[in-house]
C-alpha positions in Angstrom: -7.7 50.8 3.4 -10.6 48.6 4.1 -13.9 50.2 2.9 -16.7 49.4 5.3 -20.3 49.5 4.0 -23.4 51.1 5.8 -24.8 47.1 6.7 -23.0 45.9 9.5 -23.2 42.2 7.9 -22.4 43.1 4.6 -19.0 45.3 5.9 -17.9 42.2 7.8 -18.9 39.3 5.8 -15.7 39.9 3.2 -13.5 40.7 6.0 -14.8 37.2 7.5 -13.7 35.2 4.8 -11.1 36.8 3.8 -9.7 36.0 7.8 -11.6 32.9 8.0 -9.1 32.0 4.2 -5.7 33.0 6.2 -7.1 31.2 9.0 -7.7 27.9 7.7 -5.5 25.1 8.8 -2.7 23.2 7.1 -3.5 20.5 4.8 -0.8 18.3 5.4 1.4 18.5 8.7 4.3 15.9 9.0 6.9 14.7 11.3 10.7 15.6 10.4 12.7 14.2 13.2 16.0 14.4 11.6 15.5 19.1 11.6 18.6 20.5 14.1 19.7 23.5 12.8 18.2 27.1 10.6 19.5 26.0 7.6 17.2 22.7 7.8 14.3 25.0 7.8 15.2 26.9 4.1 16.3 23.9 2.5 12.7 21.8 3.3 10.7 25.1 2.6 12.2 25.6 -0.7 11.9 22.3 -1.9 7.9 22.1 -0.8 7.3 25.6 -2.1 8.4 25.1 -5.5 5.9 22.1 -5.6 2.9 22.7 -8.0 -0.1 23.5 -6.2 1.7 23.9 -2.8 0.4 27.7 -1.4 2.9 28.0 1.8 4.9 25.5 3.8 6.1 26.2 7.3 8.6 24.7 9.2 8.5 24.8 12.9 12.0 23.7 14.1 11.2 23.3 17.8 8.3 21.0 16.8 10.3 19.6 14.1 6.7 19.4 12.0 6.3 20.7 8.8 3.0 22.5 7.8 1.8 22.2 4.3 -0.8 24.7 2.6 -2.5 22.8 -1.1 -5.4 21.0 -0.5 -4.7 19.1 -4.1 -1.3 18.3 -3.7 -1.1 14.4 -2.5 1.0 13.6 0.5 3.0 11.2 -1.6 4.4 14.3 -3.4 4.6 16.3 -0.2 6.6 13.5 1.3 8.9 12.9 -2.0 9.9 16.1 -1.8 11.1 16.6 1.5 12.9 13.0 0.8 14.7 14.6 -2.2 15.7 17.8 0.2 17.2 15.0 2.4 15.0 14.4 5.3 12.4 11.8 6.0 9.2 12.9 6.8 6.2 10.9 8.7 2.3 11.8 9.7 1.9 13.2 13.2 1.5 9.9 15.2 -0.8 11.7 17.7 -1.0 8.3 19.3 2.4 8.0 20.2 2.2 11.1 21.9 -0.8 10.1 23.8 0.9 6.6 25.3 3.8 9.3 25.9 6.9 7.5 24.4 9.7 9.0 23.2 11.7 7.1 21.0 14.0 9.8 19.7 15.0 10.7 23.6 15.5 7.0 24.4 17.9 6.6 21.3 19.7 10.0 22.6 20.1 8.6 25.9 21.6 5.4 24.9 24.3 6.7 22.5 25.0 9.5 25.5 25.6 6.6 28.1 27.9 4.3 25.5 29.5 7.4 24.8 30.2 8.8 28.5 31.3 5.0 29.4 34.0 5.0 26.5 35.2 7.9 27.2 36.1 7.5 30.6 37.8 4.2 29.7 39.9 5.6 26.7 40.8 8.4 29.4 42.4 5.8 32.1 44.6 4.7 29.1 45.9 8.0 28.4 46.7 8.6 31.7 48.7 5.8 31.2 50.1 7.2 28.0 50.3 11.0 29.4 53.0 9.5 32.1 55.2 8.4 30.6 54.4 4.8 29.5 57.2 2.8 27.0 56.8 3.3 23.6 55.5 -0.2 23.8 53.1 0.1 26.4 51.8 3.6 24.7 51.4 2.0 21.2 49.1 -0.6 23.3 47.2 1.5 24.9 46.8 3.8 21.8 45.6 0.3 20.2 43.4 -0.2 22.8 41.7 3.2 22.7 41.5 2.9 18.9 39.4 -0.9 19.5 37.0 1.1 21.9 36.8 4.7 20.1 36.1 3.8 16.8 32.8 1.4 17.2 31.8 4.1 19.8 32.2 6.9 17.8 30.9 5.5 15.1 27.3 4.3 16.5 27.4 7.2 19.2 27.7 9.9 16.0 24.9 8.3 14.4 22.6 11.6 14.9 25.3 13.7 13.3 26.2 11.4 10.5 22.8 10.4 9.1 21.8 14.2 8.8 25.1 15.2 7.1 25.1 12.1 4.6 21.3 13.3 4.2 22.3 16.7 3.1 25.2 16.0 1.1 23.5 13.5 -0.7 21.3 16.4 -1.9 24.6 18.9 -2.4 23.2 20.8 0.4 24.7 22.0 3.6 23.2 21.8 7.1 24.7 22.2 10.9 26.0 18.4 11.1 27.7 18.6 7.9 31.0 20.8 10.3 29.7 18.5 13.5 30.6 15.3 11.9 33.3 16.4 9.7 35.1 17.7 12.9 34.0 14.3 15.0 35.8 11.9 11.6 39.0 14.0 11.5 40.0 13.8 15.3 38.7 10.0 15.1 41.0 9.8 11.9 43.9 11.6 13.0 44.4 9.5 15.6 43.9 6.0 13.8 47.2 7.7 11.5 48.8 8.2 14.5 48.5 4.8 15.9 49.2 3.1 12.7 52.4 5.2 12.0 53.8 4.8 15.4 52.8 8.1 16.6 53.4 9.6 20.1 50.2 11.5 20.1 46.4 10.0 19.7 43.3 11.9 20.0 40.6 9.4 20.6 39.8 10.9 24.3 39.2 14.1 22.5 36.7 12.4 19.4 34.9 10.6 22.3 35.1 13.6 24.3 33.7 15.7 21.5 31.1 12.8 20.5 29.8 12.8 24.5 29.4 16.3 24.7 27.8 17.4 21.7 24.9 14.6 22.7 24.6 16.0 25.7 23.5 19.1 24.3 21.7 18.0 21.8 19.3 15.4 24.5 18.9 18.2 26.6 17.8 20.4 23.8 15.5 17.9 22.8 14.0 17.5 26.3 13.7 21.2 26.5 11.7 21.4 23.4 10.0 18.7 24.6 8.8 20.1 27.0 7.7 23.4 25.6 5.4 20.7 23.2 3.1 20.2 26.5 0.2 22.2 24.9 0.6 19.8 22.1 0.3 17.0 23.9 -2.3 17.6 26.0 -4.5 18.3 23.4 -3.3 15.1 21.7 -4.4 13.6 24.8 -7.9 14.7 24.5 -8.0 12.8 20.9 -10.0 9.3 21.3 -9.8 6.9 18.4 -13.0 4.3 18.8 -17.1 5.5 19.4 -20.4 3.7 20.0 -22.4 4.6 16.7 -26.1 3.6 17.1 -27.3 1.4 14.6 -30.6 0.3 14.5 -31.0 0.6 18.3 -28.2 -1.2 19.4 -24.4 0.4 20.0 -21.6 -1.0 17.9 -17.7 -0.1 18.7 -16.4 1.4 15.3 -13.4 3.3 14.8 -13.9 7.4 14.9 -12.7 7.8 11.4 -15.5 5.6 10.6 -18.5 8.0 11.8 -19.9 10.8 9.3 -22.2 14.2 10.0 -25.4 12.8 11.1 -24.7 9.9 13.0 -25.9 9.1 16.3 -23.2 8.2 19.2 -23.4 6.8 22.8 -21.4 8.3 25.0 -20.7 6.3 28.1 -20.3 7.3 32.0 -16.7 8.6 32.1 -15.7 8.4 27.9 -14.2 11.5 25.8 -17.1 12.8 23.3 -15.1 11.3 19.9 -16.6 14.3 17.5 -18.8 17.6 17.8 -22.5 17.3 17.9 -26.0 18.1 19.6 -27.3 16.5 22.3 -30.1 14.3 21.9 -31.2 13.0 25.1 -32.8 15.4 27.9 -30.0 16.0 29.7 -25.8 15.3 30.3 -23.2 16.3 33.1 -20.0 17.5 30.9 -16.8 18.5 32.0 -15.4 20.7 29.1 -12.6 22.6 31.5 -10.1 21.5 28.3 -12.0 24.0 26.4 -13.4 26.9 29.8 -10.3 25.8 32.1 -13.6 25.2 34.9 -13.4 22.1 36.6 -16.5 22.2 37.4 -19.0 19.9 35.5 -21.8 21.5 33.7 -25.3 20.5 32.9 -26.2 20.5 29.3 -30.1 20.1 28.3 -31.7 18.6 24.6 -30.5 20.4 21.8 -26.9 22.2 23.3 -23.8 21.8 21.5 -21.1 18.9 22.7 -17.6 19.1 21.5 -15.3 16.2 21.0 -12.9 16.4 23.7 -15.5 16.5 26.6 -16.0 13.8 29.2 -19.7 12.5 30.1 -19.5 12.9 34.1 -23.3 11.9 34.2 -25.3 9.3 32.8 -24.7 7.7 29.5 -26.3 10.4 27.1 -26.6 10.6 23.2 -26.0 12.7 20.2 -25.9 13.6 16.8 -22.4 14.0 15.3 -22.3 17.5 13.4 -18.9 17.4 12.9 -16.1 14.7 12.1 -12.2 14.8 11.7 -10.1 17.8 11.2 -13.9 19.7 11.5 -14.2 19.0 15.2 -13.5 21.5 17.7 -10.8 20.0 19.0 -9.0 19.4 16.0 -9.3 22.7 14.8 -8.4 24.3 18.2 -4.7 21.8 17.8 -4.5 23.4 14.3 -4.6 26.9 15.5 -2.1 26.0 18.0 0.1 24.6 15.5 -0.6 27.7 12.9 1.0 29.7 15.6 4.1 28.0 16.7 4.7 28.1 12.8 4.2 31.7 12.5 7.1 33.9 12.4 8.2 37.7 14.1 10.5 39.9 12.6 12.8 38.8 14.5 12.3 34.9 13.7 12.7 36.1 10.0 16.3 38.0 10.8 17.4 35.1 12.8 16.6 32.2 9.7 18.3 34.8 7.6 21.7 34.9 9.3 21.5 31.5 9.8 21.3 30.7 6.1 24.0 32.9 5.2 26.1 32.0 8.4 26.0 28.1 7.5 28.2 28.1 4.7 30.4 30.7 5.8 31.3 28.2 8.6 33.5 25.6 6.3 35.1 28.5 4.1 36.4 30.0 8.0 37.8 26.1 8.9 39.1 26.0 5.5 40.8 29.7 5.6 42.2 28.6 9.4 43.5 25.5 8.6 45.0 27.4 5.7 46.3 30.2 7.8 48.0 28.1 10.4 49.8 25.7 8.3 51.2 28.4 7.0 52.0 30.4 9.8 53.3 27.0 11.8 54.1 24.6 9.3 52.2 22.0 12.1 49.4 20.1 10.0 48.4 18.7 13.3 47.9 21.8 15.4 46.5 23.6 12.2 43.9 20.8 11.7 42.6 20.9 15.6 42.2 25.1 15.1 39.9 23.7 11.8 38.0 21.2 13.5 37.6 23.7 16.6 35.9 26.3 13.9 34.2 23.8 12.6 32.2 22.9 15.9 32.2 26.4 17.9 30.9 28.7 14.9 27.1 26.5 14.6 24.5 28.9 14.4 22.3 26.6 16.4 22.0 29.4 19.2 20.7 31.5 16.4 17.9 29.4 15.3 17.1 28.8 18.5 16.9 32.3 19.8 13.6 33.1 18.8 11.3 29.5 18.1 12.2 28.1 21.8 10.5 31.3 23.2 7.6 31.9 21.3 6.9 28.1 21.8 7.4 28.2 25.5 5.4 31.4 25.6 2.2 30.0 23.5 2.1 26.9 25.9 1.8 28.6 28.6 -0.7 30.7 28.1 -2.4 27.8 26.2 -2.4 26.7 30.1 -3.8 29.9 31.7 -6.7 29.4 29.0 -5.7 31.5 25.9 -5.2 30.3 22.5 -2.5 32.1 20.4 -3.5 31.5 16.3 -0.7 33.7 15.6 3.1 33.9 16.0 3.3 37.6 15.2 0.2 38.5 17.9 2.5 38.3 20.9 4.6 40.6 19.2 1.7 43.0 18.2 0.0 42.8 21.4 3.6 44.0 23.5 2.8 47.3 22.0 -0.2 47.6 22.7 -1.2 51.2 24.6 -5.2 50.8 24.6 -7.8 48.3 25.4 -11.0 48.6 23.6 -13.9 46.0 25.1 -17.1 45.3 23.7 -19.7 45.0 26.2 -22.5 41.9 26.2 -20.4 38.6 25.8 -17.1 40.3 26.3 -17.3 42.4 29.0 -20.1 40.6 30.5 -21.9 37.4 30.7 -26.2 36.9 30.8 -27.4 36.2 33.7 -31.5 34.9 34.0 -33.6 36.9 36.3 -35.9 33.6 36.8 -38.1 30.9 34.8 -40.2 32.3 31.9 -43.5 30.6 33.2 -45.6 33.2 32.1 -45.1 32.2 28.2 -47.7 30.0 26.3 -46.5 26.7 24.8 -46.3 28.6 21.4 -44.4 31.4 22.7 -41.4 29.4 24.8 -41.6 27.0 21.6 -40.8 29.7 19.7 -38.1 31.6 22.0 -36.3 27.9 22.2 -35.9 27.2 18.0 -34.5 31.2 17.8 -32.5 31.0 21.0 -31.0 27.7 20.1 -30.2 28.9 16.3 -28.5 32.2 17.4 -24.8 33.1 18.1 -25.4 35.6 20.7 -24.4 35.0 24.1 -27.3 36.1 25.8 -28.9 32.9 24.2 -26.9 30.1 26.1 -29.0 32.1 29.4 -32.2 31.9 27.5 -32.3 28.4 26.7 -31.3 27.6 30.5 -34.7 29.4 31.9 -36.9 28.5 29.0 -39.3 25.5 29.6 -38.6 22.2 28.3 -41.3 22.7 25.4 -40.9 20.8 21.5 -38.8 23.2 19.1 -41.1 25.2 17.0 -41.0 24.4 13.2 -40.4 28.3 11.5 -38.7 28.8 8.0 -36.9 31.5 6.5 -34.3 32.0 10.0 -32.2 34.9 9.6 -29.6 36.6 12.5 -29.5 40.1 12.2 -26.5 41.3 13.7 -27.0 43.8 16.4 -30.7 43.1 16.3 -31.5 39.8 16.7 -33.2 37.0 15.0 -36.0 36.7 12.5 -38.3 34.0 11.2 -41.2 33.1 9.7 -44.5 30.8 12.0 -47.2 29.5 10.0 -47.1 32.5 7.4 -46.3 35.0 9.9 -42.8 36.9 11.0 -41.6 36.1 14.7 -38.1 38.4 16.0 -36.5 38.0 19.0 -34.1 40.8 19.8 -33.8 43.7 21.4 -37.1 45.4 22.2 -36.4 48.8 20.0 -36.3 46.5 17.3 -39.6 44.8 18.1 -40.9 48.1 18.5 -41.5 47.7 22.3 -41.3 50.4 24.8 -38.4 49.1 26.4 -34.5 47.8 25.4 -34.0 44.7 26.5 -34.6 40.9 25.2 -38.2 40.4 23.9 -40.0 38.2 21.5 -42.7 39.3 19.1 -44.9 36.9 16.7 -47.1 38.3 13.9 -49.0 41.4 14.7 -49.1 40.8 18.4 -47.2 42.9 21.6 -43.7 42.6 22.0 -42.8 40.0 24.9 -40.4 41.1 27.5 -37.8 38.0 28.4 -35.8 39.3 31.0 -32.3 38.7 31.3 -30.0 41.0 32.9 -25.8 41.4 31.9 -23.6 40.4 35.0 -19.7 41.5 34.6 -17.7 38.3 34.0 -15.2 36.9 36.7 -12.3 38.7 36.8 -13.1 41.9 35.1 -11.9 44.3 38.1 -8.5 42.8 38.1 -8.0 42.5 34.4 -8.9 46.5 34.0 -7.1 47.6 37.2 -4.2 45.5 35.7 -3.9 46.9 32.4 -4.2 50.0 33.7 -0.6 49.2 35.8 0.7 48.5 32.7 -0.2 51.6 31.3 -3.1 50.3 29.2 -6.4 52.3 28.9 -9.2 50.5 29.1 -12.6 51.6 27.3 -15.9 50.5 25.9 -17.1 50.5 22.5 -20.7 48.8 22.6 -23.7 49.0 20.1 -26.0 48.9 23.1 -28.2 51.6 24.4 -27.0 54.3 27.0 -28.5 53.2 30.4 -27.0 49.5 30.5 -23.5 50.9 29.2 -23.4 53.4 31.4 -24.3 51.0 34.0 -21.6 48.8 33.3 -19.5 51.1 33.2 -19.8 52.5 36.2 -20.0 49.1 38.3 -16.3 48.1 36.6 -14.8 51.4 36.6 -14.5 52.6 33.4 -14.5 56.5 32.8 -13.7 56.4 28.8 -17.2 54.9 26.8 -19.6 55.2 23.5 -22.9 53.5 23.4 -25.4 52.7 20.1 -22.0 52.6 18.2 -22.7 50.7 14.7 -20.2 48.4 13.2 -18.9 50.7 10.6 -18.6 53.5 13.6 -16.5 50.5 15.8 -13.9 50.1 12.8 -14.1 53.6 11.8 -12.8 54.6 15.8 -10.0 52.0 15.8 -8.8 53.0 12.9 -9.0 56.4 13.8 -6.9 56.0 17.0 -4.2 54.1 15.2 -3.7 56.8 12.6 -3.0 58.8 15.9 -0.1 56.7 17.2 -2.0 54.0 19.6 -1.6 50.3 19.3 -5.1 49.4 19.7 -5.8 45.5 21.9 -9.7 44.6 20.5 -11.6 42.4 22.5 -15.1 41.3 20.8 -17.4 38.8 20.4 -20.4 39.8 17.7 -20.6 39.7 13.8 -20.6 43.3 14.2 -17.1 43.7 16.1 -15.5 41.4 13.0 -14.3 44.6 11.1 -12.3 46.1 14.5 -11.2 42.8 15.2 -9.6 42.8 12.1 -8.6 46.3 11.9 -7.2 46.7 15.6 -3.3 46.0 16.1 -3.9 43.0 18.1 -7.4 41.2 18.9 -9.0 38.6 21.3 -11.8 37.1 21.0 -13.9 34.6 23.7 -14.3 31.1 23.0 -18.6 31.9 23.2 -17.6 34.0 20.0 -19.1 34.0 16.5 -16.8 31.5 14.0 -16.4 34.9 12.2 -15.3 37.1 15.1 -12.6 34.0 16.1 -11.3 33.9 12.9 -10.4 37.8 13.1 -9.0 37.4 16.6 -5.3 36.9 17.0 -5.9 35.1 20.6 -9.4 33.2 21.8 -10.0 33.7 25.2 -11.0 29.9 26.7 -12.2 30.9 29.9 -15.0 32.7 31.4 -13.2 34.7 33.3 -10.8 38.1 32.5 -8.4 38.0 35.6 -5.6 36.6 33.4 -5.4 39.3 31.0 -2.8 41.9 32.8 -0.9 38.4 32.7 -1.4 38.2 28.7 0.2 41.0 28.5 3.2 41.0 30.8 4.1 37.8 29.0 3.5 38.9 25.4 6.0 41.9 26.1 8.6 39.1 27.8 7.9 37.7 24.7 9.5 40.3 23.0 11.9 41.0 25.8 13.6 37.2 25.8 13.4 37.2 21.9 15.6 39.8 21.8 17.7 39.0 24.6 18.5 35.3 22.6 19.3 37.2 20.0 21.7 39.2 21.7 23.2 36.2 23.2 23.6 34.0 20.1 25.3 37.1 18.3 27.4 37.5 21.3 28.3 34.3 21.3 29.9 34.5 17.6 31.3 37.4 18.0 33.3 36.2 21.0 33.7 32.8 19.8 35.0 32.8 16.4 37.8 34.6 16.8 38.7 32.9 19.6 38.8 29.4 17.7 40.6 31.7 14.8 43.1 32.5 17.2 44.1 29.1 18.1 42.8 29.2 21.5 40.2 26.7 21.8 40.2 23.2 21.1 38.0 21.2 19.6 36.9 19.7 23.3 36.4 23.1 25.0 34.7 24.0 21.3 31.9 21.4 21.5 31.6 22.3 25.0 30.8 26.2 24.1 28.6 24.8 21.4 26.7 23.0 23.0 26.3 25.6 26.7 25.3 28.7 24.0 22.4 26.8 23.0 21.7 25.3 25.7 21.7 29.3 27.3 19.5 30.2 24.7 17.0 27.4 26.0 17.2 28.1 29.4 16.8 32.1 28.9 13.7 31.0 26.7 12.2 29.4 29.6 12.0 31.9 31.8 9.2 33.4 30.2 7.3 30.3 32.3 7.9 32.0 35.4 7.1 35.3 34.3 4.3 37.0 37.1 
């Protein structure tokens, strides 16, 4: 159990880095185009994880990226050993999804169309053949078929071949090893047919067989691409050339080129390249990739930009703060990737029958072919029941089941404005029973009663350096009504959390915080310097958009909603009773907040966290699932499972209903693909399907599996 010290920073600080550790993105993320099936996924894990130096690898198969874990293991190694394992791996071109080609779907589409074409050409001959042609005119046409099939089937298998050659050169086994074994032997039975004389040819069924296991596999890779939207419009967002000021003037340099500290022009209408602080008096930004508003916002000297943004005003400047894989942006693309590579239970079970399943497939062709040779004493009809196990027992339904959902899922509520970091939250947050909400920056959002004009210079100076250097969302509102007066220079700047900040003017201690702290007669925001009265800055707590709906909805769902906030008893209780919630504590510490979650988990409830503060790091840790806003501390993200983008709550009943079909559709693939073997297999066995109708079952179960997955897009 996590102990939880009497501070409220010092019990969260470990608890921050420990999350902030788990949190941190993937060193090295790579392109593996040729991944199809489950038992891709083992074989490339395995080979990275026995690298030196290599902490975890993940494989996401519907994203057919691998994520790699070692900050000093080179990518020439990384890549070396995914070579050896078979595949070949490439950077993320982030470009080439930006322009939005698709060279692996063109390729697809090609082979489909030669394919289809020589198919229905070999067909007319048979026909022909089918009859009651001469022998003459039959051994023609089979001669014909064989000139078409065979360059056909060769180029169209392409997909299938290059990944089995790429396993087997390894001694390893993956999903195309059976496809393109079963493809060669009805393309090579029937070339021994034709050059023998034979009556019977089977080059409508390998082109047959060729056709339609493309077509499955193009539209399983549309599918997934599609479920990669997310991806790509954050890809999108990425620019790859800036203005960096130099001596006065603007030069065009590439982004990679700019480090922390230097200052960038931002034209009318241009993406921000990297995060920063604003440097001239004012901007127009539209950040809706990051809120989901389309409305533009007014940002003033000194406010945080984020790379990503666009400049709807005039052209403005700033001072980068952060480059690269530090930006916003970047590390918001990283957290969506972490958690399309995460893995449920069920994920796990899935990979694990897979792995098992693949080799089992070739000792079952074997044992038929085997079997019915015996039983027969037709090497022809025994080898078709082989080559019709072969194709219809692929577990590609099975690794299917559960990535294609979770992937759709995270998507779409990347689209509705809530980042997923984890793969396993969706899964957690299904079972959630109780909502527990913090109350200033979670619950609600600060609101300025007017303009400050009544400070002194000194005063608003001072207000504006602590506002601006605080995490606490009631500062964003402070520094909107404060006047536009030079920073004030103060040393020693400390945040207290739960308090407020604390600095030193001149030889003197300044706070700003709330007013029991400053020892002021009232509760609310105030500012204190040396030995003189306390300052009242008023600022009043507004409920965010969307908070009715999001509580009655939960409450439909049979969630109970309640507040857990470290502020006094008159503005809680307020809140409260403006939003409608019954079931509340007030002047709760941070210790107290974890020490209540955990309390109410050891009674049998899944506990949903929503918090914002340093001091809500510890429950966001502790609780069964978490969310945190975007406004929220580094810390208190790092905790959360899901960052909320968006201002508003309304969406959160909608959070929910898809996290639990989620669950729902993950198990419902599951149920299919096992269905689908259990039916199938003994079927082929049986000698009842050929390898035509195989391929054709093949590809349809996974193709079900997709299309079940997608329904959690039009979940309401």
């Amino acid at each position: 159990m996590t102990q939880v010290a009497a501070c409220p920073a010092c019990a969260v600080a470990p608890l921050a880095q420990e999350t902030a550790r788990h949190a941190r993105p993937p060193d090295a993320i790579l392109s593996i185009p040729a991944l199809h099936c489950a038992a891709c996924i083992g074989k490339v894990e395995r080979a990275l994880s026995a690298l030196p130096g290599v902490e975890r690898a993940r494989v996401n198969l519907s994203l057919k990226r691998v994520s790699v874990h070692g900050p000093d293991v080179p990518d020439e190694t990384i890549t070396a050993a995914i070579k050896a394992a078979g595949y070949d791996a490439y950077p993320l071109d982030l470009t080439l999804l930006e322009e939005g080609q698709d060279p692996v779907g063109r390729a697809l589409l090609i082979r489909l169309a030669i394919a289809g074409f020589a198919m229905m050409n070999v067909m007319l001959f048979s026909v022909a053949v089918w009859s009651g042609a001469s022998d003459a005119t039959r051994d023609l046409f089979h001669l014909i078929s064989a000139l078409i099939s065979l360059p056909a089937v060769l180029f169209c298998g392409q997909p299938f071949f290059a990944n089995a050659w790429s396993a087997l050169r390894v001694r390893a086994l993956n999903m195309d090893v059976p496809i393109s074994l079963a493809i060669l032997l009805a393309a090579g039975m029937s070339l021994f047919e034709v050059l023998n004389g034979g009556a019977h040819a089977y080059f409508d069924a390998a082109l047959s067989l060729t056709f339609f296991l493309l077509i499955g596999r193009y539209l399983d890779h549309q599918t997934r691409s599609s479920a990669r939207s997310a991806a790509k419009e954050l890809a999108a967002l990425e620019v790859h050339t800036a203005q960096r000021i130099d001596a006065g003037h603007a030069t065009k340099v590439p982004v990679s080129a700019l480090r922390v500290g230097d200052r960038v022009l931002i034209p009318t209408g241009v993406r921000v390249p990297v995060d920063g602080t604003l440097d001239s008096a004012s901007a127009v930004s539209d950040r809706s990739f990051l809120t989901g508003e389309s409305a533009a916002q007014t940002l003033i000297k000194g406010f945080p930009v984020q790379a990503g943004e666009i400049n709807q005003g005039a052209p403005f400047e700033m001072t980068a703060t952060a480059v690269g894989d530090d930006t916003t942006l970047r590390r918001v693309a990283n957290l969506v990737e972490m958690a399309e590579n995460s893995r449920n239970r069920y994920t796990n079970l899935a990979d694990r029958a897979a792995r098992i399943y693949a080799p089992a497939v070739h000792l079952l062709a074997l044992l038929a072919f085997v079997v019915w040779v015996w039983i027969s004493g037709d090497i022809r009809f025994a080898l078709n029941i082989g080559v019709a196990v072969l194709i219809i027992t692929c577990p590609c339904a099975l690794g299917l089941a559960v990535p294609a959902v979770a992937t759709a899922a995270i998507a779409r509520l990347y689209a509705m404005g809530f980042l997923v970091k984890s793969g396993t939250a969706l899964e957690r947050l299904a079972e959630v029973d109780i909502a527990v909400f913090d109350k200033t920056g979670t619950l609600t959002l600060s609101s300025s009663t007017g303009k400050l004009s009544t400070l002194s210079d000194t005063q608003a100076s001072v207000a504006r350096k602590l506002a601006q250097s605080s995490h606490h969302p009631m500062s964003r509102a402070l520094l909107s009504v404060l006047p536009p007066v030079p920073l004030a220079e103060v040393t020693q700047m400390q945040e207290i959390p739960g308090f407020g900040m604390q600095a030193v003017l001149d030889g003197q201690p300044v706070r700003m915080g709330r007013g029991s702290w400053l020892g002021a007669d009232f509760d609310g925001l105030g500012l204190r310097i040396g030995d003189g009265p306390a300052i009242p800055l008023p600022l009043t707590d507004i409920p965010r958009p969307g908070v009715k709906t999001a509580l009655e909805g939960l409450r439909s769902l049979g969630i109970a909603p309640q507040i857990l906030s470290g502020d006094g008893k008159t503005p809680v209780q307020a809140l409260a009773a403006q939003i409608g919630v019954e079931d509340l504590q007030f002047n709760v510490s941070a210790t107290e907040k974890h020490a209540y979650l955990t309390g109410l988990q050891k009674a049998g409830h899944r506990v949903l966290m929503v918090g914002d503060g340093l001091n809500d790091t510890a429950s966001l840790a502790a609780a069964h699932a978490s969310v945190a806003p975007a406004s929220a501390l580094d810390a208190s993200r790092s905790a959360a499972d899901i960052v909320l983008l968006r201002d508003s709550l309304a969406e959160f009943p909608m959070l929910m209903k898809i996290a639990r079909a989620t669950t729902r559709l993950s198990r419902e693939n599951f149920a299919i693909a096992a269905a689908y073997n259990a039916i199938a297999v003994p079927v082929a066995l049986l000698g009842y399907a050929s390898p035509l109708i195989a391929a054709i079952a093949m590809s349809a179960s996974s193709l079900t599996v997709l299309a079940n997955a997608m329904r959690v897009r039009i979940v309401r």
